[in-house]
C-alpha positions as CSV (number, residue, x, y, z in Angstrom):
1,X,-129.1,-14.4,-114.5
2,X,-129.7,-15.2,-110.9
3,X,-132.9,-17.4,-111.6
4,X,-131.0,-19.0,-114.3
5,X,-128.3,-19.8,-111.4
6,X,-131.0,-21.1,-109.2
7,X,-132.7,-23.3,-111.4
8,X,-129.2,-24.8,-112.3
9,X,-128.4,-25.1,-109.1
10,X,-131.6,-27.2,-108.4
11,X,-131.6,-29.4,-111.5
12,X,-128.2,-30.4,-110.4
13,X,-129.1,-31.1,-107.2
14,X,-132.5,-32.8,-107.8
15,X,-130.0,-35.5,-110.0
16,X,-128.3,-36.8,-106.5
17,X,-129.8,-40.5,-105.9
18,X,-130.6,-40.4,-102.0
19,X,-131.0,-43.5,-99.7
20,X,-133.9,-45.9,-99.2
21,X,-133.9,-47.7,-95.6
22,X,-136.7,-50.4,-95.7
23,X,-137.6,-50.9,-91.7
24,X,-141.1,-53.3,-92.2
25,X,-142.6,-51.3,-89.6
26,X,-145.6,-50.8,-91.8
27,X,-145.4,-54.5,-93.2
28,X,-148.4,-56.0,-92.9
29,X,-149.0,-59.3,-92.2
30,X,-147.4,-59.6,-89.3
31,X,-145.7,-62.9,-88.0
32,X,-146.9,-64.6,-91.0
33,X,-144.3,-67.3,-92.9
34,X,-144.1,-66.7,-96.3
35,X,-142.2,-65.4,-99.3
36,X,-142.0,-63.4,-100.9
37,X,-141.6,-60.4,-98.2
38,X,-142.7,-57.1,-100.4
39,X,-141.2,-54.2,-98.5
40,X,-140.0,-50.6,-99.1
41,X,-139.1,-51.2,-102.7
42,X,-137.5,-54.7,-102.4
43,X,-138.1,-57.8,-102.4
44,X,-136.8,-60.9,-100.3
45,X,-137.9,-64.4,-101.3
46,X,-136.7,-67.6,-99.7
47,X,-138.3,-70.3,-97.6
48,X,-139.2,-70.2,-93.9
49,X,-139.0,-66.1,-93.3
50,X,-141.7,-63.4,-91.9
51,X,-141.7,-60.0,-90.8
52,X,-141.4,-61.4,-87.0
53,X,-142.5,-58.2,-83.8
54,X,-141.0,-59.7,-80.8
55,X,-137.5,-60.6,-80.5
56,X,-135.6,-60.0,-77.3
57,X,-132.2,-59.4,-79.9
58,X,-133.8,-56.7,-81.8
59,X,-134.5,-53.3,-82.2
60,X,-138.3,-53.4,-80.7
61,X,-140.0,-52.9,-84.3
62,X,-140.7,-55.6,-87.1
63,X,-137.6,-57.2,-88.4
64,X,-137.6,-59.9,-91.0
65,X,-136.6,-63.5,-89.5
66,X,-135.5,-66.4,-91.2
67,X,-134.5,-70.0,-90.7
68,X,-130.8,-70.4,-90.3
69,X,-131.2,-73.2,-92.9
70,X,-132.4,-71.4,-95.8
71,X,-131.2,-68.5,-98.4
72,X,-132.9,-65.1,-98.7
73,X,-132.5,-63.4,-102.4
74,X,-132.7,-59.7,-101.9
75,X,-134.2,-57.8,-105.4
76,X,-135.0,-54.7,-106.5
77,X,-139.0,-55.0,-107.1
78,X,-139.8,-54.8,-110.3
79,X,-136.1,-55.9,-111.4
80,X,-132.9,-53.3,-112.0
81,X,-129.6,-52.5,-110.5
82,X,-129.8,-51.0,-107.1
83,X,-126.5,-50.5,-104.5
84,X,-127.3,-52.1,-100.9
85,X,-125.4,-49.7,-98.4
86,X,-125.6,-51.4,-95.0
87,X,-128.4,-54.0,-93.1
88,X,-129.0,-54.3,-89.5
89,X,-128.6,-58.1,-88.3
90,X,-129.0,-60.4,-85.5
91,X,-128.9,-63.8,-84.4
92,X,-132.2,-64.3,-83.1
93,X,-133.4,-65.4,-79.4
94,X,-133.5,-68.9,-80.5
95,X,-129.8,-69.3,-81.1
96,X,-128.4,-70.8,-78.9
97,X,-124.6,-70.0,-80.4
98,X,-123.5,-66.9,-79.2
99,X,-122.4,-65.9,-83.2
100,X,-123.3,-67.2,-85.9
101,X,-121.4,-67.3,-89.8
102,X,-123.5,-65.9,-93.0
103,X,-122.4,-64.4,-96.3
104,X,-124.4,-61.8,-98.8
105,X,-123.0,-62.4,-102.1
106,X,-120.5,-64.4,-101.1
107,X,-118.3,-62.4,-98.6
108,X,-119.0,-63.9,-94.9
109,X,-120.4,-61.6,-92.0
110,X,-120.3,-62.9,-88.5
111,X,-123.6,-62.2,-86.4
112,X,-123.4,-62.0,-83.0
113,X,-126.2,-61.7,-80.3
114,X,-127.9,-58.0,-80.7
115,X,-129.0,-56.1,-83.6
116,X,-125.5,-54.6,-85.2
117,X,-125.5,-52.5,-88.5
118,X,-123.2,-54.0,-91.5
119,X,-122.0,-52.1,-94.4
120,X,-121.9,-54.0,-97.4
121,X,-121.6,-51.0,-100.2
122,X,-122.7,-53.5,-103.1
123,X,-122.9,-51.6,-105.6
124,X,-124.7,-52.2,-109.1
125,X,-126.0,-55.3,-108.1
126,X,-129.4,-56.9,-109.4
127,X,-129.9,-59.3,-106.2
128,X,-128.1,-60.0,-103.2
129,X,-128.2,-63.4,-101.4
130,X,-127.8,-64.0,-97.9
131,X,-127.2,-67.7,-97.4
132,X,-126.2,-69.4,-93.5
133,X,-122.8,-71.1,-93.3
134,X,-123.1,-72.1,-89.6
135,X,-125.7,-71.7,-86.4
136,X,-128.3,-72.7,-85.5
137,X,-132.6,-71.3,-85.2
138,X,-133.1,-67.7,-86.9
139,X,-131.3,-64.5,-88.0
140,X,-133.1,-61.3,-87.9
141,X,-132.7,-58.3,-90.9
142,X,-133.9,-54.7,-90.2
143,X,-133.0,-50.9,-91.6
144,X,-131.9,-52.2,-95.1
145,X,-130.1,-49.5,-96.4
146,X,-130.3,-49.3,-99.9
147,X,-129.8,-46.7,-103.9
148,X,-132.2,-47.7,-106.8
149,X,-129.4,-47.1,-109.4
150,X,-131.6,-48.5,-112.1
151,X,-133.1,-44.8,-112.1
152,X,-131.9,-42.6,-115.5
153,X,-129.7,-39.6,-114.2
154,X,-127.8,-37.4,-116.6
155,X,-124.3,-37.7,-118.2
156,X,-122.0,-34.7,-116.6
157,X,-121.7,-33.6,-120.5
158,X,-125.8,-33.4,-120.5
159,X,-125.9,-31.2,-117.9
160,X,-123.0,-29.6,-119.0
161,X,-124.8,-28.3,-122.1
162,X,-127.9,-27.8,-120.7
163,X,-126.3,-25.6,-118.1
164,X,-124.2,-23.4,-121.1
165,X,-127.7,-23.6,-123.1
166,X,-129.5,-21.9,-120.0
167,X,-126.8,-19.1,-119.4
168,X,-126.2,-18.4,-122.9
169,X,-130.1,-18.2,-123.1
170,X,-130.1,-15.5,-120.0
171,X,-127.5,-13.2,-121.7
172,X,-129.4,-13.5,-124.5
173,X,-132.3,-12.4,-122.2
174,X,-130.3,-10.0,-120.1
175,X,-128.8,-8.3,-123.4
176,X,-132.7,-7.7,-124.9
177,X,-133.9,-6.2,-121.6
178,X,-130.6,-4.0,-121.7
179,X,-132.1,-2.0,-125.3
């Protein structure tokens, strides 16, 4: 009865989607433009970005960059639904603004000077775009925070009846080792 608990206990918790945080720090090339960027289980396509390693406004690791000019469309690679939590973002050192007006799908985030984390909770979507409203020179993007919701996890009435299947199938057990 007890190892029937356990192995409940662990399919249950082996169903909970956990976070993805792509950082490019093993990106390679480096400080290289070009699209798309192939990172961490995402991909970002757009014109005029790179996985840039020295910026005075960021975090001291690799961070994508991109031209304030242009749109970046962030996917799932390989295609599906996927939830993006939060994104850490920065003007870059050649902005001269001190902020600096975007949106990701639509909703506008001001950036200011030095790396701050945003938390977008978009859930169930199958790309997010980032697109400039105002500024000028490059935005940095690091610690993308994201779920892959396009992975199968059971209905609560599966593991509903798989859970009454496996304790009726240990009294069963527990009842023959009883005689």
């Amino acid at each position: 009865m007890k190892l029937t608990l356990i192995l409940l206990t662990l399919m249950l918790l082996a169903t909970f989607a956990s976070a993805t945080t792509v950082d490019f720090n093993s990106y390679t090339p480096l400080d290289t433009w070009m699209s798309p960027i192939v990172s961490g289980g995402l991909t970002f396509t757009g014109s005029g970005m790179a996985v840039w390693t020295h910026s005075p406004n960021d975090n001291g690791t690799p961070a994508l960059i991109n031209f304030f000019a242009n749109d970046v469309t962030i996917t799932l690679t390989g295609g599906g639904a996927f939830t993006l939590n939060s994104v850490d973002m920065t003007l870059s050192w050649y902005d001269n603004n001190l902020s600096g007006v975007i949106t990701v799908n639509g909703n506008p985030i001001t950036l200011i000077q030095g790396l701050q984390t945003y938390n977008l909770n978009l859930s169930n979507v199958t790309s997010v775009v980032v697109s400039p409203i105002t500024g000028f020179g490059y935005w940095l993007m690091d610690n993308v925070d994201y779920n892959n919701t396009n992975t199968t996890t059971p209905e609560p009435g599966t593991l509903a009846l798989l859970g009454s299947g496996m304790l009726a199938g240990g009294g069963v057990l527990r009842r023959k080792l009883m005689l």
